[in-house]
C-alpha positions in Angstrom: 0.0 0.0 0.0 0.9 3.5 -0.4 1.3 4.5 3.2 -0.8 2.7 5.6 -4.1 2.3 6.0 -4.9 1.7 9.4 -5.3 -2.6 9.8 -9.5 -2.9 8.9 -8.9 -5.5 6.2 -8.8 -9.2 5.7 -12.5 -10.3 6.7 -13.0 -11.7 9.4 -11.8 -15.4 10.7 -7.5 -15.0 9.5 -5.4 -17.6 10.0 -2.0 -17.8 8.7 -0.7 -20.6 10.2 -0.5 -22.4 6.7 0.8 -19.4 5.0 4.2 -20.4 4.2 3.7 -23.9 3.4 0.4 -24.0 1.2 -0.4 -20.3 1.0 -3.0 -18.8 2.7 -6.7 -18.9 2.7 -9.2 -16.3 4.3 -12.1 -16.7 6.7 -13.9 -15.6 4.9 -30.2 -19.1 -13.1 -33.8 -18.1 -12.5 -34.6 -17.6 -8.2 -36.4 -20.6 -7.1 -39.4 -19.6 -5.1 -38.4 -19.7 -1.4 -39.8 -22.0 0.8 -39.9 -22.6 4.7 -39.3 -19.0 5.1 -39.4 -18.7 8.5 -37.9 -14.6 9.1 -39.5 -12.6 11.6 -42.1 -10.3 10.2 -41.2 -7.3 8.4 -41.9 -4.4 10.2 -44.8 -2.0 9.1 -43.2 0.9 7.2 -40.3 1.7 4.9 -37.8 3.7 4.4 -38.5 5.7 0.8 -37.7 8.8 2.2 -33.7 7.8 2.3 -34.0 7.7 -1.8 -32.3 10.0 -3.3 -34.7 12.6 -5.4 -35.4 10.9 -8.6 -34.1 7.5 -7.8 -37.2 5.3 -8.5 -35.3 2.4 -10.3 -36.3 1.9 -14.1 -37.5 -2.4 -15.1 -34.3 -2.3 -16.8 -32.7 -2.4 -13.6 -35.0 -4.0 -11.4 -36.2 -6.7 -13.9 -32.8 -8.4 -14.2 -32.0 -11.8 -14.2 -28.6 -13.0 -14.0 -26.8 -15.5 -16.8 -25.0 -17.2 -14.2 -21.8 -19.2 -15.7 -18.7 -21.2 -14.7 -16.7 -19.0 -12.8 -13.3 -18.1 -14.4 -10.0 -18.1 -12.2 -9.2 -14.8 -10.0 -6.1 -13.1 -10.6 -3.3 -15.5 -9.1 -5.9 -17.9 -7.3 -7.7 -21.3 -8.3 -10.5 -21.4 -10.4 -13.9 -22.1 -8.2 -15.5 -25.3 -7.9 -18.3 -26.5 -10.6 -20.7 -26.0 -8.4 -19.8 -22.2 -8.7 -21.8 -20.0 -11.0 -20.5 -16.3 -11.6 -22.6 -13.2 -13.5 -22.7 -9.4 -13.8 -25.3 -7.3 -13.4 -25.7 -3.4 -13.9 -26.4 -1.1 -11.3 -26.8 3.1 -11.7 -23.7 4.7 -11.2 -25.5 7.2 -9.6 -28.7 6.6 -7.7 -29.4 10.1 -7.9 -29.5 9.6 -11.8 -31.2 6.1 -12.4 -31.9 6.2 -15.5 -28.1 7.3 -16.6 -24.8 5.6 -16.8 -24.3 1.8 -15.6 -21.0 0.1 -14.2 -21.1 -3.7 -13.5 -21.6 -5.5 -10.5 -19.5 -9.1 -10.1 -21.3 -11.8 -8.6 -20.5 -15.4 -7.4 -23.5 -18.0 -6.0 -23.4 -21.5 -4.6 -27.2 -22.7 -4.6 -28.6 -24.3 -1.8 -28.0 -27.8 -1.5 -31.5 -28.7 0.3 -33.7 -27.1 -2.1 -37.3 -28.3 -0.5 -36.1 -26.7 2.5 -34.4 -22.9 0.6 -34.8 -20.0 2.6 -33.2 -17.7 0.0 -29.9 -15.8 -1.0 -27.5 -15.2 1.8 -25.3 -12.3 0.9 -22.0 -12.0 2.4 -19.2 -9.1 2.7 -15.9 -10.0 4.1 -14.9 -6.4 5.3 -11.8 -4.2 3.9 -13.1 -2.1 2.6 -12.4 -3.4 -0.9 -12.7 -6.8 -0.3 -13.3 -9.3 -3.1 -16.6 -11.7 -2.0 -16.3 -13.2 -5.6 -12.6 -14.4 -4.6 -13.1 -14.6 -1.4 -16.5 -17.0 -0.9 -15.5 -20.0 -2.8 -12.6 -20.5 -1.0 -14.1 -19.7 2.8 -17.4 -21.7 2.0 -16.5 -25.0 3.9 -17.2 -22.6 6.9 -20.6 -21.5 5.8 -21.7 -25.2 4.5 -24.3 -25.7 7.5 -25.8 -22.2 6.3 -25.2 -23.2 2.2 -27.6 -25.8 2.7 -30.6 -24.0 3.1 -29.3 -20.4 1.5 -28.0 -20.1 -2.1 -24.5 -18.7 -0.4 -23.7 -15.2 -2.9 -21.6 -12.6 -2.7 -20.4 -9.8 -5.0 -17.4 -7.4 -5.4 -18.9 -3.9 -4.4 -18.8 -0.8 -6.3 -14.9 -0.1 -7.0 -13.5 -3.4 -6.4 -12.6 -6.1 -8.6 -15.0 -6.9 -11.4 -17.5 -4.0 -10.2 -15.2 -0.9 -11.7 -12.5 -1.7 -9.2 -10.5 1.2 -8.8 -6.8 1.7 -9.5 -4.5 4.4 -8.5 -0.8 3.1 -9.5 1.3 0.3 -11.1 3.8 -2.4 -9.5 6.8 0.0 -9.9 5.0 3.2 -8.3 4.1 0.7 -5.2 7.9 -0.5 -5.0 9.0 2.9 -5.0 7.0 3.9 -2.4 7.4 1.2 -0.4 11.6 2.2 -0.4 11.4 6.0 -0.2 8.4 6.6 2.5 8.4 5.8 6.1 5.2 5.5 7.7 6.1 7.0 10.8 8.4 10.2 9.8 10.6 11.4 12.5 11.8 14.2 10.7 10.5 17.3 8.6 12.2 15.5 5.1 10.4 12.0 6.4 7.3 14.0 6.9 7.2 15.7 3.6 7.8 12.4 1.8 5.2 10.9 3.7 2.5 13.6 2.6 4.0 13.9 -1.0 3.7 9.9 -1.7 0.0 10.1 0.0 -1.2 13.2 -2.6 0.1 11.1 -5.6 -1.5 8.1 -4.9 -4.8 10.1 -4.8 -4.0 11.8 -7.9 -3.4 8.5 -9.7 -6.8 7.5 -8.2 -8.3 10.5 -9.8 -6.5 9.9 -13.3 -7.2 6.2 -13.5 -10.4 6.1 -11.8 -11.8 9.6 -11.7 -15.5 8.8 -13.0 -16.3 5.9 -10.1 -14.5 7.6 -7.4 -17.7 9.6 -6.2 -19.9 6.9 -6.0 -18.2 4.4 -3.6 -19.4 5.3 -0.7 -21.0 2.8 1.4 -24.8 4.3 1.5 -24.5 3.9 -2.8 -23.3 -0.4 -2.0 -26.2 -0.3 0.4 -28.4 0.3 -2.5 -26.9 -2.1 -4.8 -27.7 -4.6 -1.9 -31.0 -3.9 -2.7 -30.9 -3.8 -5.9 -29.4 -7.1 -6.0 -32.1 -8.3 -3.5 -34.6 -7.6 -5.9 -33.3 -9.1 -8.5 -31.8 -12.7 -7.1 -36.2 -12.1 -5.8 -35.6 -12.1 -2.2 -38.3 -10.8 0.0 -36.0 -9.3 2.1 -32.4 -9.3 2.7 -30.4 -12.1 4.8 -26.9 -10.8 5.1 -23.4 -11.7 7.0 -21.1 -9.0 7.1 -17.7 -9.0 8.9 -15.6 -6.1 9.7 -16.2 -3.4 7.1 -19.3 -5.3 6.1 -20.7 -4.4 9.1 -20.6 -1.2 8.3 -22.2 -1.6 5.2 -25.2 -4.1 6.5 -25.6 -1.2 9.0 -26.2 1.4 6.2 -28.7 -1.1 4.6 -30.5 -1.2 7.9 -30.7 1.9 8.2 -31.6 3.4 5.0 -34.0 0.0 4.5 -35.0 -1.0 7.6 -38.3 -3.0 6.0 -35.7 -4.7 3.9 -34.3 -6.2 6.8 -34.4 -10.2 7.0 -31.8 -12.2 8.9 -28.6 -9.4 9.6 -25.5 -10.7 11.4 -22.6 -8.4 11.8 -19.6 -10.1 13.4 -16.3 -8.2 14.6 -18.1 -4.8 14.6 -16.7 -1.3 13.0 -17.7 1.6 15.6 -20.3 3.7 14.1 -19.8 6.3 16.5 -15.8 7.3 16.1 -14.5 9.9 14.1 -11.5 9.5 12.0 -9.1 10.0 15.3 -11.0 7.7 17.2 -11.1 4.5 14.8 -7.7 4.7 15.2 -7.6 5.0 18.5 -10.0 2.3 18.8 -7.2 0.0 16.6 -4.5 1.6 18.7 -6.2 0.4 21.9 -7.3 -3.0 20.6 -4.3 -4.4 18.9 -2.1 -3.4 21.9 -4.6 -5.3 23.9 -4.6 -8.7 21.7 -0.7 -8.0 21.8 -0.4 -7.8 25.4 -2.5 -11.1 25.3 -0.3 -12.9 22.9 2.5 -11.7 25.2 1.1 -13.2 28.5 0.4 -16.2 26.4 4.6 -16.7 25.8 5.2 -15.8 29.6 6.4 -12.1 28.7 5.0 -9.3 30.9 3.5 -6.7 28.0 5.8 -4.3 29.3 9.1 -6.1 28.5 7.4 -7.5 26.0 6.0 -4.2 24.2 9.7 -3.0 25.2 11.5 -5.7 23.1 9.5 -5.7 20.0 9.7 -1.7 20.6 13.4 -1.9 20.7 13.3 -4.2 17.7 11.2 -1.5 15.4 13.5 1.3 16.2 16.4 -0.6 15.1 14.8 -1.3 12.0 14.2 2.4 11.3 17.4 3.5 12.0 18.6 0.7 9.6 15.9 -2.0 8.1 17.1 -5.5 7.5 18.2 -6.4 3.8 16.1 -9.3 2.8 17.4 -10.2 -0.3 16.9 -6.9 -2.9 14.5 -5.6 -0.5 14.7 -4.2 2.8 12.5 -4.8 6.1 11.4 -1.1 7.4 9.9 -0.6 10.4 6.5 0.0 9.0 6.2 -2.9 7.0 7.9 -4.9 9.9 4.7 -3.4 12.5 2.2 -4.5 9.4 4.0 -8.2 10.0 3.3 -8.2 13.3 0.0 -6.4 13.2 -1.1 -9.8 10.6 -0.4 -12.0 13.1 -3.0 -10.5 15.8 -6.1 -11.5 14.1 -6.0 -15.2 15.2 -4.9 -16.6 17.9 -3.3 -19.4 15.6 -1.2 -17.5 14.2 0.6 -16.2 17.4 3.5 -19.1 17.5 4.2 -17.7 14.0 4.9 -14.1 15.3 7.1 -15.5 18.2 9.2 -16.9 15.0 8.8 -14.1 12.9 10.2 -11.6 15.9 13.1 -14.2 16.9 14.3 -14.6 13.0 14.2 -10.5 12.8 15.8 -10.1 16.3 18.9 -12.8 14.8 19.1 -10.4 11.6 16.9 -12.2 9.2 13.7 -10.4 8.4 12.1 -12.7 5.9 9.1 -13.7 7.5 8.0 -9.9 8.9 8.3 -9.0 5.1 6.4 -11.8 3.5 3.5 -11.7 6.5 3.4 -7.9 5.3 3.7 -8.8 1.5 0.5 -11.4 2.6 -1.5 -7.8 4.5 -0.4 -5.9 1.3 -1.6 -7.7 -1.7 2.1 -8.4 -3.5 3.1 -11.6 -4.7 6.5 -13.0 -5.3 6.5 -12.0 -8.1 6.5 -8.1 -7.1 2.4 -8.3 -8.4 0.6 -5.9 -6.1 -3.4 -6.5 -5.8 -5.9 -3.1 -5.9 -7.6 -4.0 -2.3 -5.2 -1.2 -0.9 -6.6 1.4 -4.1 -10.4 0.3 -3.6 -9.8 0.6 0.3 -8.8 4.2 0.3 -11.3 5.4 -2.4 -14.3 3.4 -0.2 -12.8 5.1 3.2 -12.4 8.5 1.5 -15.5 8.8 -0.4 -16.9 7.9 3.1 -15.6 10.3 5.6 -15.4 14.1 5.0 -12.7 14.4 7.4 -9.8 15.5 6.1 -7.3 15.5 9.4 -4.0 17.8 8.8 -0.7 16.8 9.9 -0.8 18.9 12.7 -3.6 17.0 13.9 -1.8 14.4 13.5 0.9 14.9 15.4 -1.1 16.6 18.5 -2.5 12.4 18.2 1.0 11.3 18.5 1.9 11.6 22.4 -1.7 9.9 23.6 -1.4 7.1 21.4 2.6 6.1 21.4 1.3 5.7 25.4 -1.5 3.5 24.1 0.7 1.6 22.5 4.5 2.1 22.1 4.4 -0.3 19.4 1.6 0.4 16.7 0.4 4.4 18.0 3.1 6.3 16.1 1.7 4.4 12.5 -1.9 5.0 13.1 -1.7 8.2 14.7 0.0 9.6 10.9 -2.5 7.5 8.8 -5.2 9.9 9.9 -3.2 12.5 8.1 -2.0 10.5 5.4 -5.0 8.4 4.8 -7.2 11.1 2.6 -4.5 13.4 2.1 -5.2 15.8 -1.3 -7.9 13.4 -1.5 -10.0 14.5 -5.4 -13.2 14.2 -3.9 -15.0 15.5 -1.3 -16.6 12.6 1.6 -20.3 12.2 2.2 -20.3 13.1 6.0 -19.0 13.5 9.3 -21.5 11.8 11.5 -22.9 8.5 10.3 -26.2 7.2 11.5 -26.8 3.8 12.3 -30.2 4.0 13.7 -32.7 1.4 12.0 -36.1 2.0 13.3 -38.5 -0.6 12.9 -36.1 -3.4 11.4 -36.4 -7.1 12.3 -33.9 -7.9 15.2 -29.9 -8.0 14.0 -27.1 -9.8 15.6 -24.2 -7.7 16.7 -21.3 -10.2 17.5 -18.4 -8.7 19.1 -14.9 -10.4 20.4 -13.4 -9.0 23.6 -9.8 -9.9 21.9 -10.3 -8.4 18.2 -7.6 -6.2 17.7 -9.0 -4.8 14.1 -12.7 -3.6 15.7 -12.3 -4.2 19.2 -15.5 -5.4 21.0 -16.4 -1.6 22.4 -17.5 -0.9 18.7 -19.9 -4.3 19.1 -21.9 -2.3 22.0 -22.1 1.0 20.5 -23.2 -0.3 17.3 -26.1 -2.4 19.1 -27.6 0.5 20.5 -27.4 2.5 17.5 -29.4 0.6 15.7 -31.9 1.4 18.2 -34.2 -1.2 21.2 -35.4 -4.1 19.7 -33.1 -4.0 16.4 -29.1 -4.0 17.9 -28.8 -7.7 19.7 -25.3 -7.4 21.2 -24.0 -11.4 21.2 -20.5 -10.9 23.3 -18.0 -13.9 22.3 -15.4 -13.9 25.0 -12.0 -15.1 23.2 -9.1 -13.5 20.8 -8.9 -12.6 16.9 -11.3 -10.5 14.1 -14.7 -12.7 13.7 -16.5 -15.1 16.3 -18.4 -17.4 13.3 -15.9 -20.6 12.8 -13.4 -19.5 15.7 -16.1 -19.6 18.5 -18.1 -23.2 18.4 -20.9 -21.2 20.9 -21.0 -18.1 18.7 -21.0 -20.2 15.2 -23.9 -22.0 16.7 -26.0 -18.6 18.2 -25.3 -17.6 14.5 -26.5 -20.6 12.6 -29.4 -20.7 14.9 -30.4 -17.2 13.9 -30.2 -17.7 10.2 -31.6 -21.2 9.9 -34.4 -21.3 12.5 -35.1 -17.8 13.2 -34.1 -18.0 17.1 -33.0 -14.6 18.2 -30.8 -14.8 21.0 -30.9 -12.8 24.5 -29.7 -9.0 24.5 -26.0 -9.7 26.2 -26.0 -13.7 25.4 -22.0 -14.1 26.1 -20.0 -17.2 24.7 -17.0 -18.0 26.5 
């Protein structure tokens, strides 16, 4: 990536533990009628007033139906299964404007394999922003099999991403070159400048290579293609699973459709209520917590601990560690150890990682951060990074300046000596000379009237820590928020928590709503 981007990415559920010896996977036709529909009744009213002016949908839109074929191979992954089935279907670049220009949306369905007893289309987004569902569900699906056989499993890649107009802001050789002339934490006025510079020519790649989709990614325009592809797949309502970012997207359909609502989980929660400064401080606070865990888990106090790998990242940015033609920094060697916090399985691999740096050999920080960052070995970088920023930045009208910045740095190197410096200067960096202007400051998650949604947090997730989980519950207002707390480490309860994965897979097949506060230890 450019220069950081805070650590909301992945999905939910990451486990490296097989990433070095058989790469690494993420956790992560014509509708049938549905049958044995058992969702809870959809509340009285609507929500037409959130429709943009002029935004009734024309039957060219609405009246689509998919020509689902045999899915083609991702860049650099395996082509799906032949139970796959892939298709495109056209959305309104601007909801404002239904009736004008198009881009395509990429889909990727599994039908249900107990077809007397369908329930419908379970949409899923893996979080990023910018993640691809189309890549991603086909290889995550053995974790979803209960649920795929009474849901056709779908998901998509969302506006600017992937096959849906993804968005791309520089080449191979412009990411290299970043990646050896900026550092992410600049200690001096030359670093600082650098850092800034690097952060307004990304965006201004963005804007020449992607200029006519960049306004209309925001999160409130995916919402609608949610319900725009609800219609069309001829779902009654919506049943969604969204993990980290998608949680902040199933909360934007909830809120702008609350009578669309069906069966909602949203598992390892984004806060709805924190400003630019404070999601990083929320990330600053929680992945110092699930490293003081990991610590405690080797016998290590976190002080001498946080000390040590401290100690460690200052050497590297006086003088990174040649790793062949490359060199370890000290940002991508905290991105290295940031990876490994979102599973507790992958902890013994960050005790090797640290030891091999601390002995001079920095190989395994800088392919755990080539893993985070999308480049292959063969120097290939991925657009996540690109469709991340233009999603966040489209988003947020914040703009923070590096002086804000900098007032951050103090509070949160005490929050934690070893990741506050780096996401205290991505609020500055993150949107820097950004080409267009956000949709808002103050995002409302209130859903009045929707059918009851799950809100799964994890006391241990470093990425959304579980404080997010309780304020987005009770945003979304009594009787809609239904706060499930899973007690445990890593980003995502469903497949790592066998209490949670069952409260889940309750909810979606049978329609049992839990308790308000049901805790799985």
């Amino acid at each position: 990536m450019a220069s950081g981007s805070g650590f909301i990415r992945k999905g939910a559920g990451l486990a490296l533990a097989g990433l070095f010896a058989a790469g690494c996977t993420s956790s992560g036709g014509t509708p049938p009628a549905a049958t044995g529909d058992t969702t809870p009744p959809a509340p009285p009213s609507a929500s037409a007033s959130s429709a943009p002016a002029g935004s009734a949908l024309p039957a060219s839109l609405t009246g689509q139906r998919p020509d689902w074929k045999h899915c083609p191979a991702p860049e650099g992954g395996q082509r799906p299964g032949t139970d796959w089935r892939c298709a495109t279907v056209t959305v309104p670049l601007d909801y404002a404007k239904p009736g004008g220009a198009t881009i395509p949306v990429a889909l990727v369905r599994k039908e249900a394999t107990d077809r007397e007893r369908r329930i419908g289309s379970l949409l899923f987004n893996f979080g990023g922003p910018g993640a691809s569902g189309v890549e991603i569900l086909p290889r995550a699906a053995r974790e979803y099999a209960k649920l795929g056989e009474r849901y056709d499993l779908v998901s998509f890649d969302p506006r600017g991403v992937g096959g849906s107009a993804g968005v791309v802001c520089r080449d191979d050789a412009e990411q290299d070159a970043a990646e050896k002339a900026v550092d992410l934490t600049p200690d001096t006025p030359a670093e600082e400048a650098a850092f800034l510079k690097d952060n307004a020519d990304f965006a201004a790649g963005c804007a020449r290579r992607s200029g006519t989709v960049l306004p209309h990614t925001r999160t409130t325009d995916t919402a609608r293609d949610l319900d725009l592809i609800r219609q069309i797949l001829g779902d009654k309502r919506l049943h969604y699973f969204g993990m980290s970012y998608g949680t902040e997207l199933g909360a934007a359909y909830a809120h702008l459709f609350p009578a669309g609502v069906g069966r909602l989980v949203l598992d390892a929660v984004v806060d709805p209520t924190a400003d630019t400064a404070g999601h990083a401080r929320n990330q600053t606070i929680g992945f110092q917590r699930a490293l003081d865990n990991y610590l405690r888990s080797t016998g290590q106090t976190p002080k001498a601990g946080t000390e040590r790998i401290s100690r460690l990242l200052r050497k590297l940015d006086r003088e990174p560690l040649r790793v062949g033609e490359r060199r370890l920094t000290e940002g991508l060697a905290t991105t290295g150890i940031a990876v490994t916090l979102y599973g507790q399985a992958n902890w013994p691999l960050l005790t090797q990682a640290l030891e091999e740096a601390e002995r001079g050999d920095g190989t395994r920080l800088l392919q755990l951060a080539d893993w985070y960052n999308d480049r292959d070995e063969s120097g290939h970088y991925a657009t996540q990074s690109h469709s991340q920023r233009a999603i966040s930045c489209a988003d947020s009208a914040e703009r923070p300046t590096p002086a804000q910045a900098r007032a951050l740095l103090p509070e949160f190197r005490r929050l934690s000596p070893v990741f506050g410096a780096y996401l205290a200067w991505d609020t500055a960096g993150w949107c820097a000379k950004w080409p267009v202007k956000g949709e808002t400051t103050d995002v409302d998650a209130s859903a009045p009237g929707a059918a009851p949604i799950l809100v799964v947090g994890t006391t241990g997730d470093p990425a959304t820590p579980y404080e997010g989980a309780e304020r987005m519950a009770k945003e979304l207002g009594d009787g809609v928020g239904v706060l499930v707390t899973n007690k445990g480490e890593g980003h995502g309860a469903y497949g790592a928590s066998a209490c949670a994965t069952k409260t889940i897979d309750a909810y979606f097949l049978d329609g049992e709503v839990p308790a308000y506060g049901t805790t799985c230890s």
